[in-house]
Structures are given as structure tokens and as C-alpha cells.
C-alpha positions as CSV (number, residue, x, y, z in Angstrom):
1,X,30.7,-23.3,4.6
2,X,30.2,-21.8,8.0
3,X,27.4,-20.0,9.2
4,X,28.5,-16.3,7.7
5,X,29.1,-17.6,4.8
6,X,25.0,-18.1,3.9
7,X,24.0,-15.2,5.5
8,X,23.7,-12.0,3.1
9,X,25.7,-9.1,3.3
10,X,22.0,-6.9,3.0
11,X,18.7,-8.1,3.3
12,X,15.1,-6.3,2.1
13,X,11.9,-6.4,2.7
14,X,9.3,-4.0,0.7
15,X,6.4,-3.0,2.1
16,X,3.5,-1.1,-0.1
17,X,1.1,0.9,2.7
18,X,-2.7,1.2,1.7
19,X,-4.3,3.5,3.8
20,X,-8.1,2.4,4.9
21,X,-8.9,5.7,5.3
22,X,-10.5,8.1,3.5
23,X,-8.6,11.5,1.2
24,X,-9.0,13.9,3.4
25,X,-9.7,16.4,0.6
26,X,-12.6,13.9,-0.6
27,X,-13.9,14.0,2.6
28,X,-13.4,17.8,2.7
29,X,-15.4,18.0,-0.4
30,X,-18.5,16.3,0.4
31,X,-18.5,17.2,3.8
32,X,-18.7,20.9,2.6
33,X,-21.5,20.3,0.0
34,X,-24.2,22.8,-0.1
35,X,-26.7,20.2,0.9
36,X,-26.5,18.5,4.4
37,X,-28.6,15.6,4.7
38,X,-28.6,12.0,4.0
39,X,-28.0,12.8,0.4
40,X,-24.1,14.1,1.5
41,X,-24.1,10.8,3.9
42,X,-25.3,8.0,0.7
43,X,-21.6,10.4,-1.5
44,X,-19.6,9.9,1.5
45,X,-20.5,6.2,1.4
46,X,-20.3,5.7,-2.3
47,X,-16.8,7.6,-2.0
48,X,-15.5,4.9,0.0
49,X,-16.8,2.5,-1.5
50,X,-14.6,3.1,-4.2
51,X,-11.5,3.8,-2.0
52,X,-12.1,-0.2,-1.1
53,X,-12.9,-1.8,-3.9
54,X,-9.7,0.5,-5.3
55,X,-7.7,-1.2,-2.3
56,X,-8.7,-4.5,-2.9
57,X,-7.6,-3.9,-7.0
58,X,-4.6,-3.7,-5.8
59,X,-3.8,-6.0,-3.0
60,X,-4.9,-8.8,-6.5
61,X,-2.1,-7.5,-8.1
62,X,0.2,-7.7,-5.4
63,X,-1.0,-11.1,-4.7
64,X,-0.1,-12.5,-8.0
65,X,3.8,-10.9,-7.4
66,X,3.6,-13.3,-4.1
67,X,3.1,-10.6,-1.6
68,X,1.8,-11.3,2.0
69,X,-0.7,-9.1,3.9
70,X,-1.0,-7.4,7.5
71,X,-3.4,-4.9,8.7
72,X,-2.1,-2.5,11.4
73,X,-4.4,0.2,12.9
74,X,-6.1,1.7,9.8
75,X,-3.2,0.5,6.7
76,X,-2.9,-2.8,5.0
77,X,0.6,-3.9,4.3
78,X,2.1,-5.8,1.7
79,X,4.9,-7.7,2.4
80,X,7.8,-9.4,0.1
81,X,11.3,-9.8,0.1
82,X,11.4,-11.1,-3.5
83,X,10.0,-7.6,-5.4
84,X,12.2,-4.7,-5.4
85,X,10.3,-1.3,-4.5
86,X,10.6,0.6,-7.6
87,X,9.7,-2.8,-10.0
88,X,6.3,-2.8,-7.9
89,X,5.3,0.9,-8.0
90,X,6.6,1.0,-11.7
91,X,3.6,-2.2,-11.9
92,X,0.9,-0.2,-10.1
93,X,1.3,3.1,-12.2
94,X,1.5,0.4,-15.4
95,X,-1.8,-1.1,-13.8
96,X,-3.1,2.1,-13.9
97,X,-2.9,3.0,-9.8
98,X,-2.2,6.6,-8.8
99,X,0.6,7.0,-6.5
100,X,-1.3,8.5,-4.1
101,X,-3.3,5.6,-3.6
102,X,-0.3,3.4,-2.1
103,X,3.1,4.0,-0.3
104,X,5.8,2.0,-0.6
105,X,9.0,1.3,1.7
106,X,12.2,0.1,1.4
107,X,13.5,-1.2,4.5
108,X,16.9,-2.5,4.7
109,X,18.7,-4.8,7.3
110,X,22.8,-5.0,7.3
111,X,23.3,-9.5,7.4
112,X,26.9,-8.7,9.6
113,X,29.7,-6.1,9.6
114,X,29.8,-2.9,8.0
115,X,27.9,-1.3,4.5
């Protein structure tokens, strides 16, 4: 077998994009209470809080389906050329995830020749 032969036609690689940062609407929210003071500050912090231990929830889940993990600027990846994009958001909505909280990519790279 010569060296074509193995290589696929198409690979994949699916990524799932978890955003470090805050909802900007959440933010908007508290930011805009009625009350300034540390009170506003202590909600913001709870807030996120929440948003990581949310982003953690799932990086477990995407562990277990053998995904790998990068951090770029202010989003975690997860990595894997194994799960298919709509199998692993159809598992986070199942887990109960919103698909707000997460992104996920399909990114395709042609082996040889044409598609």
C-alpha cells in the first residue's frame, strides 16, 4: 500500500469554544443595579463564579468523550478528532448545557485531490 493509500480522503477535527468571559447582558445587569457599591461588586463575583464552575462542568464531560484542552486569549478549546460536532452538542443539551454556554466547530481538512 503506498503512501495515499492510508491517508483519508477528509479529515476533522471538532473544536467546542468556552468563552472565559462573562454574558455581556449579565454583566449589563448588575452593572446597572440601582445600588453601586460593594454589594453590585460581591453579584458580579458570585456571577462568575458560576460561569466557571459551569465551564469546568463541562470541560468533565468532554473529558470523559477523550477530548484535549487549549486556552487561547480568553476561550478554552476542546479538541478531538474522534466525536463528531453534532453527537457532542446533542450530549451537552442532554447534560443539560445551554447552547449559549459553548460553541462548537467543524473544521475540515481535504487528505489529497479534490471534494
Amino acid at each position: 500500500m503506498n503512501a495515499l493509500q492510508k491517508t483519508p480522503i477528509v479529515t476533522y477535527v471538532t473544536r467546542v469554544g468556552l468563552s472565559l468571559e462573562m454574558d455581556p447582558d449579565v454583566c449589563s445587569a448588575v452593572m446597572t443595579a440601582s445600588v453601586v457599591g460593594p454589594e453590585m461588586v460581591r453579584e458580579l463575583g458570585i456571577k462568575m463564579a458560576h460561569r466557571m464552575e459551569r465551564i469546568a462542568a463541562i470541560m468533565e464531560l468532554l473529558a470523559t468523550k477523550g477530548f484535549i484542552f487549549e486556552i487561547n486569549k480568553q476561550v478554552v478549546y476542546a479538541c478531538s478528532n474522534k466525536v463528531e460536532a453534532q453527537e457532542i452538542k446533542r450530549c451537552m443539551l442532554n447534560a443539560g448545557f445551554k447552547d449559549r454556554e459553548f460553541q462548537v466547530l467543524l473544521e475540515y481538512t481535504r487528505g489529497w485531490g479534490m471534494l
